[in-house]
PyMOL Python script that loads the backbone (N, CA, C, O; Angstrom):
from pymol import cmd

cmd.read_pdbstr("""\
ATOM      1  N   UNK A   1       0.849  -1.163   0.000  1.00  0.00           N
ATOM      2  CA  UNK A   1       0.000   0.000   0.000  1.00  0.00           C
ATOM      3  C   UNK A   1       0.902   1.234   0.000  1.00  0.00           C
ATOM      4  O   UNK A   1       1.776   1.381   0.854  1.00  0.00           O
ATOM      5  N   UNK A   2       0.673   2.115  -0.970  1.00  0.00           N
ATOM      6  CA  UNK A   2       1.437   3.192  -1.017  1.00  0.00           C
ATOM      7  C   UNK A   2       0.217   4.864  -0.339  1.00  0.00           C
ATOM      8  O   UNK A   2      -1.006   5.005  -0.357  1.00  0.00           O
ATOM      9  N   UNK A   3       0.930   5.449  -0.024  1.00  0.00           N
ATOM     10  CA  UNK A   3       0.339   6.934   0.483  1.00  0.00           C
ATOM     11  C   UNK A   3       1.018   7.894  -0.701  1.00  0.00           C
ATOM     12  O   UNK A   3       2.201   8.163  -0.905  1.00  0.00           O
ATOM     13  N   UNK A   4       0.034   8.229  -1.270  1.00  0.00           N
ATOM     14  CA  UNK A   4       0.056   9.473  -2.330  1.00  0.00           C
ATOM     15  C   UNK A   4       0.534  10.234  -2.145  1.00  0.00           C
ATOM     16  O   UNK A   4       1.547  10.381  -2.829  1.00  0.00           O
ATOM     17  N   UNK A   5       0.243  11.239  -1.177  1.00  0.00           N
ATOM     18  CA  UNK A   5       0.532  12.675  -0.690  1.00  0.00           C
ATOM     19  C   UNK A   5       1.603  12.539  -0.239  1.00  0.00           C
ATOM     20  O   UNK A   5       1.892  11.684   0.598  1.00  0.00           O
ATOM     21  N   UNK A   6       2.428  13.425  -0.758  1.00  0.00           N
ATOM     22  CA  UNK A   6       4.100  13.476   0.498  1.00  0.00           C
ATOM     23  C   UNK A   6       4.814  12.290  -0.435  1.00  0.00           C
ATOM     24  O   UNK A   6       5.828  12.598  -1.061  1.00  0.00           O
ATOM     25  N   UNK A   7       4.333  11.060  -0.520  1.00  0.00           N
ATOM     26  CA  UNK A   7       5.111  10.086  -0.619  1.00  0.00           C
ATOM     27  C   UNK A   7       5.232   9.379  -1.839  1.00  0.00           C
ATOM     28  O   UNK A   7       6.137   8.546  -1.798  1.00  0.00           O
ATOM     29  N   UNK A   8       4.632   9.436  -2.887  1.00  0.00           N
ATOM     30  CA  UNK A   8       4.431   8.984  -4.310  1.00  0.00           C
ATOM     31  C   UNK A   8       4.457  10.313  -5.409  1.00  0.00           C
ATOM     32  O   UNK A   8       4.872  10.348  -6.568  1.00  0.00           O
ATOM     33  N   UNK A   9       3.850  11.374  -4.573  1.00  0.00           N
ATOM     34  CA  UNK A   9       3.492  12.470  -5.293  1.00  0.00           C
ATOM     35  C   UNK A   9       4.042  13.988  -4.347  1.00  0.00           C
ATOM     36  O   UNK A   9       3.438  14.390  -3.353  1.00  0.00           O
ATOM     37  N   UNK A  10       4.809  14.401  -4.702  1.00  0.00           N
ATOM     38  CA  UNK A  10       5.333  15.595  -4.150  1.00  0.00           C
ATOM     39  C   UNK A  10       4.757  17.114  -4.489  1.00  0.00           C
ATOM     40  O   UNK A  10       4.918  18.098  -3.768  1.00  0.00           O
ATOM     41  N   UNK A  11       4.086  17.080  -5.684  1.00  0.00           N
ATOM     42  CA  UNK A  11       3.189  18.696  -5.838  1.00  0.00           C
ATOM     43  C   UNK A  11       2.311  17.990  -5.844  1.00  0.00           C
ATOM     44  O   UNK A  11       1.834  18.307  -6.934  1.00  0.00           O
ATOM     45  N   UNK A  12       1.504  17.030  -5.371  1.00  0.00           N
ATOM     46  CA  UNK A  12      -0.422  16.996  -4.954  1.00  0.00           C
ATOM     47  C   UNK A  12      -0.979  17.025  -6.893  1.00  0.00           C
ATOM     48  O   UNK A  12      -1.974  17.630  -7.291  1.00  0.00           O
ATOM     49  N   UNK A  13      -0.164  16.333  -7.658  1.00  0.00           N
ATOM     50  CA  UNK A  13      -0.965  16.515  -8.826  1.00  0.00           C
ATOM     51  C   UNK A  13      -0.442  14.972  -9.615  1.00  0.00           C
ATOM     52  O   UNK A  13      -1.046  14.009 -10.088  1.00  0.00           O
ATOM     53  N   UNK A  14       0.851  15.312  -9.471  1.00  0.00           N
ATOM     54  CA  UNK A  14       1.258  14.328 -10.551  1.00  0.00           C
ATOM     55  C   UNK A  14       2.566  13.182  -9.960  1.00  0.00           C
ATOM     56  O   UNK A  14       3.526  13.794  -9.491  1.00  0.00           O
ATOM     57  N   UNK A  15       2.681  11.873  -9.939  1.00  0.00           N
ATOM     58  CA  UNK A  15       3.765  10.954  -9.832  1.00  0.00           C
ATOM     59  C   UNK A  15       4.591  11.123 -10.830  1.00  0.00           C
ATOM     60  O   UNK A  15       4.124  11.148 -11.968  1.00  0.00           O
ATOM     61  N   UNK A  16       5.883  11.262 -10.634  1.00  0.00           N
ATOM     62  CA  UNK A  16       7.384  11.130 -11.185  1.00  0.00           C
ATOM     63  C   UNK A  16       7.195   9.195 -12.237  1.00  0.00           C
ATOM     64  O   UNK A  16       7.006   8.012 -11.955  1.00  0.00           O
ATOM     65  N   UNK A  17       7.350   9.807 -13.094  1.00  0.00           N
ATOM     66  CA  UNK A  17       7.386   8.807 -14.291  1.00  0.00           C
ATOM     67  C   UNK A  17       8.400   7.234 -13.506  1.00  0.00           C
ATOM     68  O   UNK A  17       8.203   6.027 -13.647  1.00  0.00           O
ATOM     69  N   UNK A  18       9.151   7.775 -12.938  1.00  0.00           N
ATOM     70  CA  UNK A  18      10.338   6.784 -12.544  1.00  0.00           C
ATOM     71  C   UNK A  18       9.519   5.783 -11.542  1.00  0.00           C
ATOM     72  O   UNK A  18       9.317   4.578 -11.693  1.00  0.00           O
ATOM     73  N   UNK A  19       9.158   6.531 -10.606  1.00  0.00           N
ATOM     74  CA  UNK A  19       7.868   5.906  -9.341  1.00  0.00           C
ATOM     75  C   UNK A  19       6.948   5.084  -9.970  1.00  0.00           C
ATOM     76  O   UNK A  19       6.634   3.983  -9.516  1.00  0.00           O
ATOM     77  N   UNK A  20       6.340   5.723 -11.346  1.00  0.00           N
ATOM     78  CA  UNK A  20       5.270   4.937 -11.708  1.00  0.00           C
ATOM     79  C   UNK A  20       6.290   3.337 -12.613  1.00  0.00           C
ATOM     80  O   UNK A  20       5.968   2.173 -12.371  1.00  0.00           O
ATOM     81  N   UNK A  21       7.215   3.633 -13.387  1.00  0.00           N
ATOM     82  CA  UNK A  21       7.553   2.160 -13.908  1.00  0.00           C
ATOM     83  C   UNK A  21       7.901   1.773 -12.536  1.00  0.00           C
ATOM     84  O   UNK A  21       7.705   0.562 -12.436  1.00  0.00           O
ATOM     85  N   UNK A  22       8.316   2.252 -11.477  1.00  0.00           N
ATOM     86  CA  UNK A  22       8.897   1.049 -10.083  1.00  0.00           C
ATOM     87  C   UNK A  22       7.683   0.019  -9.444  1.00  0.00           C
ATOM     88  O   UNK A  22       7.729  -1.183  -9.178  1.00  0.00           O
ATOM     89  N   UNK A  23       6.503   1.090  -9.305  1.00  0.00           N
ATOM     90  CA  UNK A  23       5.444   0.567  -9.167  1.00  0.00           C
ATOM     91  C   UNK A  23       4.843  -0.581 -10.041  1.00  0.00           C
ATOM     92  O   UNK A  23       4.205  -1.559  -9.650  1.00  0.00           O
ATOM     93  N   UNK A  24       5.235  -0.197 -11.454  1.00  0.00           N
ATOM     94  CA  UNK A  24       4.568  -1.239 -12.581  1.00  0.00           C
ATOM     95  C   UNK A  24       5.154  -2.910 -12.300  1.00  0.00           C
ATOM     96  O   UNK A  24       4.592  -4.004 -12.348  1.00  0.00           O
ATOM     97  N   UNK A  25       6.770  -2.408 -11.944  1.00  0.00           N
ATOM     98  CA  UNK A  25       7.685  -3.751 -11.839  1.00  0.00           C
ATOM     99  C   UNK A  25       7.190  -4.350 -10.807  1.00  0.00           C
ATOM    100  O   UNK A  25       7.062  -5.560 -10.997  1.00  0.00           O
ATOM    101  N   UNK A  26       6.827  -3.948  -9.686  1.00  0.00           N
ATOM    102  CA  UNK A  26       6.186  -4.428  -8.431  1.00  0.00           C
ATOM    103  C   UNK A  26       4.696  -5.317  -8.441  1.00  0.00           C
ATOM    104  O   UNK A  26       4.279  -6.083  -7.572  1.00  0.00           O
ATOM    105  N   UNK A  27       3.946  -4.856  -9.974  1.00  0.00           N
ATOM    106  CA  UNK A  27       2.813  -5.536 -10.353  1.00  0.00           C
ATOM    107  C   UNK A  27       3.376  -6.851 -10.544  1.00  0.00           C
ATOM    108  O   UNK A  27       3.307  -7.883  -9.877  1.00  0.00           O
ATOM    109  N   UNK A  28       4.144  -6.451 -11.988  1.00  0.00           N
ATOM    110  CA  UNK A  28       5.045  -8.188 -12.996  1.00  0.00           C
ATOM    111  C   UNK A  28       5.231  -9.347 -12.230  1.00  0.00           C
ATOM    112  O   UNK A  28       5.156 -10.529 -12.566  1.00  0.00           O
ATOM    113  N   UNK A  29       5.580  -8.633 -10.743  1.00  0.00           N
ATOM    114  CA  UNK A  29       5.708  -9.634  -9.690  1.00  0.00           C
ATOM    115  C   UNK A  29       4.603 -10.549  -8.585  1.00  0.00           C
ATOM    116  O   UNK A  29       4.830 -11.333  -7.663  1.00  0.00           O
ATOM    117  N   UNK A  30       3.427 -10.046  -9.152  1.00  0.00           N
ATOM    118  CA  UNK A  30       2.125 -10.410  -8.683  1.00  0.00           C
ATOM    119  C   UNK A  30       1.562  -9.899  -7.553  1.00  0.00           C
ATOM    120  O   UNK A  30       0.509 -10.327  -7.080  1.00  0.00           O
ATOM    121  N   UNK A  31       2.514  -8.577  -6.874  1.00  0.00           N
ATOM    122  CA  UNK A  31       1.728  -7.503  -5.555  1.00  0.00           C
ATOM    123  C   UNK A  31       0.759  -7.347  -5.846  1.00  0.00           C
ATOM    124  O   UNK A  31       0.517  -8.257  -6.639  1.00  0.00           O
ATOM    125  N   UNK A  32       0.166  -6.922  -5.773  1.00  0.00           N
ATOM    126  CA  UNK A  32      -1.450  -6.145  -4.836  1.00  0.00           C
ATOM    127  C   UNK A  32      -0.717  -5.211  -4.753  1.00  0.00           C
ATOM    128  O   UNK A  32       0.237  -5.092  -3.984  1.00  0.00           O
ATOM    129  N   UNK A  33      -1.236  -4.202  -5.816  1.00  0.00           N
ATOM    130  CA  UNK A  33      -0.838  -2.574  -5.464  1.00  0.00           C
ATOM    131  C   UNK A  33      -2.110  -1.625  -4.406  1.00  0.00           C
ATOM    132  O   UNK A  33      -3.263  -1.468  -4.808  1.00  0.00           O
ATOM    133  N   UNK A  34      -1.782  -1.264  -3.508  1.00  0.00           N
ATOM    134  CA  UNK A  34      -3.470   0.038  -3.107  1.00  0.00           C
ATOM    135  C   UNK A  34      -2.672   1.337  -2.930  1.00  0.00           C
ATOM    136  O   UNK A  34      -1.447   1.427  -2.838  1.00  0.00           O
ATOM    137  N   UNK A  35      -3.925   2.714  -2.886  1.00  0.00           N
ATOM    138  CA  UNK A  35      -3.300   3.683  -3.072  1.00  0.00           C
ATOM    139  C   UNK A  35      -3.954   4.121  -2.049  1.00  0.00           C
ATOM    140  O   UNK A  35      -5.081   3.630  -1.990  1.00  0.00           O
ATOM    141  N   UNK A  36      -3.611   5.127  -0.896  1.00  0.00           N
ATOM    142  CA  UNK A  36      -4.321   5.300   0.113  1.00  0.00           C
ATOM    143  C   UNK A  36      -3.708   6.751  -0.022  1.00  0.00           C
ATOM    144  O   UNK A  36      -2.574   7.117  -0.332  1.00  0.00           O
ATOM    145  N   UNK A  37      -5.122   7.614   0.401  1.00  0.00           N
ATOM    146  CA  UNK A  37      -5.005   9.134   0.505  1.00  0.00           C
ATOM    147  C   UNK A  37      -5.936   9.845   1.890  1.00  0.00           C
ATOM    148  O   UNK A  37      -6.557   9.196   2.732  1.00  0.00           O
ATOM    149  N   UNK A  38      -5.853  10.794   1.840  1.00  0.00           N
ATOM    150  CA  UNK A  38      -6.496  11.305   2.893  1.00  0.00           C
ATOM    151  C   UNK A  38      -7.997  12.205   1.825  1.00  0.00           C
ATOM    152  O   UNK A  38      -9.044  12.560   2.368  1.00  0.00           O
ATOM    153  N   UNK A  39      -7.785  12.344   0.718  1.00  0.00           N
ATOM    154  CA  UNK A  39      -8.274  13.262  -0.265  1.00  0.00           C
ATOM    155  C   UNK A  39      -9.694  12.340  -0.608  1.00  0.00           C
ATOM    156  O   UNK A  39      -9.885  11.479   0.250  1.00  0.00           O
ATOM    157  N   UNK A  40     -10.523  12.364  -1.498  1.00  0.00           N
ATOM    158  CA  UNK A  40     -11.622  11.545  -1.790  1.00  0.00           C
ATOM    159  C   UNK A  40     -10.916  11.125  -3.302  1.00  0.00           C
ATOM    160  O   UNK A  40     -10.180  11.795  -4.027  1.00  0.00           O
ATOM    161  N   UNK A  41     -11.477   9.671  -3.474  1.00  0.00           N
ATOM    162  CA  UNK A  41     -11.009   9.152  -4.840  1.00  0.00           C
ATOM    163  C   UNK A  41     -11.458   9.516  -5.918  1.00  0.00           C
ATOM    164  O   UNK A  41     -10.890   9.216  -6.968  1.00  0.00           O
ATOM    165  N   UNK A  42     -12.727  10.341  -5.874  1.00  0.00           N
ATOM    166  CA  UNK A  42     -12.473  11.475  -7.454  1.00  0.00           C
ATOM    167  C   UNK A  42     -11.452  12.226  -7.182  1.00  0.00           C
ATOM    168  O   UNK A  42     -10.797  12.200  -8.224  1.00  0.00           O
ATOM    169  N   UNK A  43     -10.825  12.979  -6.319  1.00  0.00           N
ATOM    170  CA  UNK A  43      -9.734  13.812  -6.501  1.00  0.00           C
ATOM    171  C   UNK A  43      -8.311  12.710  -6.740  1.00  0.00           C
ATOM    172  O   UNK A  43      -7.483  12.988  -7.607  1.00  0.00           O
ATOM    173  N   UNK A  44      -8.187  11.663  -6.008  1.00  0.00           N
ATOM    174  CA  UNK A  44      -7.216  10.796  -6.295  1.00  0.00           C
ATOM    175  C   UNK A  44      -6.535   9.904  -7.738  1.00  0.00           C
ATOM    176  O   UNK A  44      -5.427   9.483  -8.070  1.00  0.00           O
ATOM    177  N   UNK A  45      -7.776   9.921  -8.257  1.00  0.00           N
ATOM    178  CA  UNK A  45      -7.524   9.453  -9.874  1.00  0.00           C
ATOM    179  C   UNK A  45      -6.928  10.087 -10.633  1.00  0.00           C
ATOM    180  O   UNK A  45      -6.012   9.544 -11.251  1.00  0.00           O
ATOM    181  N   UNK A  46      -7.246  11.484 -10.856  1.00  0.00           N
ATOM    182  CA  UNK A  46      -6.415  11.829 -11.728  1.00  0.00           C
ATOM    183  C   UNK A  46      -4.918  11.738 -11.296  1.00  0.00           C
ATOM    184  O   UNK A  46      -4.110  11.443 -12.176  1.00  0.00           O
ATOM    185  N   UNK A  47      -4.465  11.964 -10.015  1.00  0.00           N
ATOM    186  CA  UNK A  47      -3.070  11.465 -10.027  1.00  0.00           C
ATOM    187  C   UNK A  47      -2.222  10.246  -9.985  1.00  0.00           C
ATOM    188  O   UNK A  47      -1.032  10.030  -9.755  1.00  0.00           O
ATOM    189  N   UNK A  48      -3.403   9.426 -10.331  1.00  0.00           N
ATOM    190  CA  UNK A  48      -2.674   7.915 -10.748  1.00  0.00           C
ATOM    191  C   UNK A  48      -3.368   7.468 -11.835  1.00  0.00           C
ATOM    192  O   UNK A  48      -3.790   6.313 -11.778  1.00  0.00           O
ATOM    193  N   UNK A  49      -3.610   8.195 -12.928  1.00  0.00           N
ATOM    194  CA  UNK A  49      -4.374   7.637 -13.834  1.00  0.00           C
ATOM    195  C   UNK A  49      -3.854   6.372 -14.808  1.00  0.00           C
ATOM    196  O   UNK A  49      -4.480   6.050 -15.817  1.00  0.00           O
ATOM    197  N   UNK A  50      -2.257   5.498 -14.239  1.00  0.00           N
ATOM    198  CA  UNK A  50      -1.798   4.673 -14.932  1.00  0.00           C
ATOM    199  C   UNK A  50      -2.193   3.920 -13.934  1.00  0.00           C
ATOM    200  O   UNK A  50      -1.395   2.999 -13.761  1.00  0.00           O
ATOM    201  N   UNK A  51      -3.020   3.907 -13.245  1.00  0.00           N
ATOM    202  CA  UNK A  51      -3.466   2.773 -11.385  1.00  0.00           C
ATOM    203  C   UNK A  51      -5.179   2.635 -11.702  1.00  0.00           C
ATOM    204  O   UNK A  51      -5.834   1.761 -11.135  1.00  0.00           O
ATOM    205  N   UNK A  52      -5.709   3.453 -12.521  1.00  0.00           N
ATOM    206  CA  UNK A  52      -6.767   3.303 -11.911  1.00  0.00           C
ATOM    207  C   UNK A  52      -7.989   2.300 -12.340  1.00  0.00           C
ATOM    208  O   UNK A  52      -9.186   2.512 -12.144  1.00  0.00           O
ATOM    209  N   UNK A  53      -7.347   1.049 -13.032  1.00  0.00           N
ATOM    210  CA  UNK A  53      -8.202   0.247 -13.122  1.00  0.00           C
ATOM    211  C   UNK A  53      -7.771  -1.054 -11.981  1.00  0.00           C
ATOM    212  O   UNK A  53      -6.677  -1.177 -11.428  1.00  0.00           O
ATOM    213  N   UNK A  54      -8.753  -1.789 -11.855  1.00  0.00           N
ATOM    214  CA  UNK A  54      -8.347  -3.047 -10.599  1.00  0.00           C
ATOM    215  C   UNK A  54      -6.801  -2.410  -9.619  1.00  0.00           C
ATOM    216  O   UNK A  54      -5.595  -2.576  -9.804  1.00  0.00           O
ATOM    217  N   UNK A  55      -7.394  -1.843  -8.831  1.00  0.00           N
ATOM    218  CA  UNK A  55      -6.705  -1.452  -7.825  1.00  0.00           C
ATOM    219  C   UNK A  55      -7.209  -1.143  -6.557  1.00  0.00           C
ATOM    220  O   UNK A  55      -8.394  -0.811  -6.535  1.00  0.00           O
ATOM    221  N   UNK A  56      -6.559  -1.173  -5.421  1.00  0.00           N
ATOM    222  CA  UNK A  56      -7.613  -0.968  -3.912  1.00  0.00           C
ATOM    223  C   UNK A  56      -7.351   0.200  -3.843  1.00  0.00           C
ATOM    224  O   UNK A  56      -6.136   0.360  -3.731  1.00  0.00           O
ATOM    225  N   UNK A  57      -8.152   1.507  -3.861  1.00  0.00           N
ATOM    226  CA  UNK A  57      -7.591   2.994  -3.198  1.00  0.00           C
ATOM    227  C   UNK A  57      -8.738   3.105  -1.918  1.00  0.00           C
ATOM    228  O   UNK A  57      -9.847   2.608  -1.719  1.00  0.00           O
ATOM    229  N   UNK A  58      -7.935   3.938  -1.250  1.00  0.00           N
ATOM    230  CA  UNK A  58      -7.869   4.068  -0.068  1.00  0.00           C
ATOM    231  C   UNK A  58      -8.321   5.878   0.241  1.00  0.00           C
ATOM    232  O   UNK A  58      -7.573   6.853   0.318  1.00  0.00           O
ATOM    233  N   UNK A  59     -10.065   5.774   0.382  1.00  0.00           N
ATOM    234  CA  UNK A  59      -9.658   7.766   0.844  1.00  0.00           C
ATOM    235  C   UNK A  59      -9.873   7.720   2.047  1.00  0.00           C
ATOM    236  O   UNK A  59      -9.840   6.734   2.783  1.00  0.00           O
ATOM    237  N   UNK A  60     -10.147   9.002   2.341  1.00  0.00           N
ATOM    238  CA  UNK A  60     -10.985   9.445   3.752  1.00  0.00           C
ATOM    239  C   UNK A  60     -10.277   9.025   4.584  1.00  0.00           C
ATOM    240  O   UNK A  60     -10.928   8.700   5.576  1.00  0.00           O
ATOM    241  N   UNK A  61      -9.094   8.840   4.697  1.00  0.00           N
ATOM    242  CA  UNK A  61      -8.191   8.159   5.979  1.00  0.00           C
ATOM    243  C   UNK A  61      -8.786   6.663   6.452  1.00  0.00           C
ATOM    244  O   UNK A  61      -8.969   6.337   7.625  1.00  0.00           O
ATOM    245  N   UNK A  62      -9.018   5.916   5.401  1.00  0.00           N
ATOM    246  CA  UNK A  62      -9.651   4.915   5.840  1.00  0.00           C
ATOM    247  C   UNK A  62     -11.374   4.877   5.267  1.00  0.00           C
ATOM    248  O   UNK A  62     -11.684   3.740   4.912  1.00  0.00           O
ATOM    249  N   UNK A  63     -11.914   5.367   5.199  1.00  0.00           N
ATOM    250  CA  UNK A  63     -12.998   5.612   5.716  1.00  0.00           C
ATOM    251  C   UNK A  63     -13.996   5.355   4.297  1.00  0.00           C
ATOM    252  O   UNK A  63     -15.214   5.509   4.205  1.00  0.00           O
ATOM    253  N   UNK A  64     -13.117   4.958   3.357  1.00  0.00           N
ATOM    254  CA  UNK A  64     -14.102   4.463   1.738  1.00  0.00           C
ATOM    255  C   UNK A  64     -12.999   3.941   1.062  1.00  0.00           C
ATOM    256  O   UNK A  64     -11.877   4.429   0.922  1.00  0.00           O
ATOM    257  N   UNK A  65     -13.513   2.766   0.618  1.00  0.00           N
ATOM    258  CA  UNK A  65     -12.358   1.890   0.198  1.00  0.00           C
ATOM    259  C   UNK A  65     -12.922   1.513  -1.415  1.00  0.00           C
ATOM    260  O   UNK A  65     -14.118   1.248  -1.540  1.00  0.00           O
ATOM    261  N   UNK A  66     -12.263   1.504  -2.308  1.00  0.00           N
ATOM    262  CA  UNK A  66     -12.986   1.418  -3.590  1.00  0.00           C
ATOM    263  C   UNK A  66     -11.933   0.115  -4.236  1.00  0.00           C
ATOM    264  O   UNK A  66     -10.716   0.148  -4.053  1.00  0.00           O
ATOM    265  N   UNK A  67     -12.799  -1.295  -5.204  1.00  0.00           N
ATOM    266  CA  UNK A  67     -12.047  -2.191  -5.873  1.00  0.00           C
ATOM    267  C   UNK A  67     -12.899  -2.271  -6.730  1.00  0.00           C
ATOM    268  O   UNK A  67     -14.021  -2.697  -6.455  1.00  0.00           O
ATOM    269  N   UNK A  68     -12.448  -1.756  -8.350  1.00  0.00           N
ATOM    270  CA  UNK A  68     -12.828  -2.522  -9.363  1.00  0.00           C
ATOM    271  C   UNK A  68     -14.346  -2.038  -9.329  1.00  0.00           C
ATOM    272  O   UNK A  68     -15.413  -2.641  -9.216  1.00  0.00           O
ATOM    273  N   UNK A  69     -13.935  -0.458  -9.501  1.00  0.00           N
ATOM    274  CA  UNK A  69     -15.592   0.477  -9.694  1.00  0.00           C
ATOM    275  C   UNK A  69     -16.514   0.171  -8.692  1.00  0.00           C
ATOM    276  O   UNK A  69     -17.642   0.622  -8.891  1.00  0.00           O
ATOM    277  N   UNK A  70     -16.268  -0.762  -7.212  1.00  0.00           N
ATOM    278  CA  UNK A  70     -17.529  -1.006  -6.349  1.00  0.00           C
ATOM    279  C   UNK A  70     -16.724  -0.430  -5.358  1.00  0.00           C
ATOM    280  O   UNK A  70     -15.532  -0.660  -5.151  1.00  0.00           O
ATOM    281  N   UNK A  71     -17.462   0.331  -4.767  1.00  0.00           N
ATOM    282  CA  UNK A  71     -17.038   1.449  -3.538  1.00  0.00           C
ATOM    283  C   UNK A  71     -18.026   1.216  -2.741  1.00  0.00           C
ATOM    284  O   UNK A  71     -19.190   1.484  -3.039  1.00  0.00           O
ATOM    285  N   UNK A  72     -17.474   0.411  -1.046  1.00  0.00           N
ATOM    286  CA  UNK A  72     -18.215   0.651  -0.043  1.00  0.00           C
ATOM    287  C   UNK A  72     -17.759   1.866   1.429  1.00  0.00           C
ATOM    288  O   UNK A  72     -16.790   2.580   1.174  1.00  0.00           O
ATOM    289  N   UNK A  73     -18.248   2.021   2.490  1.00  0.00           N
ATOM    290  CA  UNK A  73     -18.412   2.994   3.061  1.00  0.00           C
ATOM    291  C   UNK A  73     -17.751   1.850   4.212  1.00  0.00           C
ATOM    292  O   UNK A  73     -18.440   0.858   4.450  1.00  0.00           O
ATOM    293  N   UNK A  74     -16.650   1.978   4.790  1.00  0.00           N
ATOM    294  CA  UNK A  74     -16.122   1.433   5.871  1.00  0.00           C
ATOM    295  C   UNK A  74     -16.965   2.155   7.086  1.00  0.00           C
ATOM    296  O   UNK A  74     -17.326   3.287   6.764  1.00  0.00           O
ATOM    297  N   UNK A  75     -17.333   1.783   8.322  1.00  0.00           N
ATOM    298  CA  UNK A  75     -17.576   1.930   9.292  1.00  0.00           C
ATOM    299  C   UNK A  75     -17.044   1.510  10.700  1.00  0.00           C
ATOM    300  O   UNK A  75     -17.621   1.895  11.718  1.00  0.00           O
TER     301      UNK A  75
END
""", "prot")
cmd.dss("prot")
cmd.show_as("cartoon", "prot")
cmd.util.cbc("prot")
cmd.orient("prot")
């Protein structure tokens, strides 16, 4: 599980090309990639738009967890 903000993405918009093939190599290998933000996952997509199919993201600090277009409401 990676954290966006601060840590994948340094201006809040866009991932460094290099991050994203490291990430890709980390797929080849059969991980489970998730992307966890504090932001809501319409704002989160566009900055991983090479992530955003079959992937776990993570908003709301927890708090909505989305796989594969079905988004439930953690409680």
């Amino acid at each position: 599980m990676f954290d966006v903000d601060g840590t994948l993405s340094f201006n809040g918009t866009e991932i460094n090309e290099m991050i994203i093939e490291s990430i890709k190599k980390l797929e080849q290998y059969s991980n489970q990639i998730a992307f966890a933000s504090a932001r809501p996952i319409r704002d989160l997509l566009p900055i991983i738009p090479a992530f955003t199919d079959n992937h776990l993201l993570i908003d709301g600090n927890g708090s909505i967890v989305q796989m594969k277009n079905n988004t439930s409401n953690e409680k």
